[in-house]
N, C-alpha and C positions, 0 to 999 in steps of 0.2 A: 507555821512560822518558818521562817527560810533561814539557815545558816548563815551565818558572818565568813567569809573566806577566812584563813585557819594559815601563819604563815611555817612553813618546817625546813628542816638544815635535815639531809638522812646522807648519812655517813657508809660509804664505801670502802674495800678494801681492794679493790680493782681500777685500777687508771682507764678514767673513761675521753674518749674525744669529746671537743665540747659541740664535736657536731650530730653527737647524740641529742642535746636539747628539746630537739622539736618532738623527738620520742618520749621523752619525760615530759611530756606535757610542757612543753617551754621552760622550764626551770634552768637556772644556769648551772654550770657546770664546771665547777674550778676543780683544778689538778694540783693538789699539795703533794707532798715530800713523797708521802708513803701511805695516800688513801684520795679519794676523790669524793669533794662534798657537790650533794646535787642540794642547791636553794630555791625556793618557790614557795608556792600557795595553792591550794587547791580549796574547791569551794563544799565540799563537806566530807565524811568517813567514808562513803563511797568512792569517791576518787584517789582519798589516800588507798584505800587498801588496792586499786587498781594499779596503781602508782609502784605500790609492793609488792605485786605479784607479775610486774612486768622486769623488777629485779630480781624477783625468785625464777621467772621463765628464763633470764636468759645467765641464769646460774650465777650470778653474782653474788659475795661474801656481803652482809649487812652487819657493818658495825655496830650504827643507832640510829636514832630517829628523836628529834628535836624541836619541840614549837619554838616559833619564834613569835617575842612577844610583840613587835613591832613592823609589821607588814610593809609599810612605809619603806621599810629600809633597806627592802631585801631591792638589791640591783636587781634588773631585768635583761634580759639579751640583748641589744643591740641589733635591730635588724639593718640585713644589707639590701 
């Protein structure tokens, strides 16, 4: 049985460019006040935890980590 993609909000404590993106697996990447939330989906436990251990390689603070219940709704990048 194959996973349903899974969508998640993971919360930073480091201002990231949003031209990190493509390195997060495409996930966007908005810059608030005082922490930087990467948004996306990935398609099963495997990928999230790849996902998390490429913010633990490059020493970044992890806030949280949050489903989102609605897939749909997460924006996507804008390519150029």
């Amino acid at each position: 049985m194959k996973a349903q993609p899974k969508g998640y909000a993971i919360k930073l404590q480091e201002s990231l460019d949003p031209d990190w993106s493509e390195w997060f697996d495409g996930f966007l990447i908005e810059k608030q006040e005082n922490f930087t939330l990467l948004k996306g989906e990935v398609s099963d436990q495997a990928a999230l935890y790849g996902l998390l251990i490429r913010i633990r390689d490059l020493g970044l603070t992890l806030i949280s980590v949050e489903t989102l219940d609605d897939i749909q709704n997460i924006p996507t990048p804008i390519s150029e």
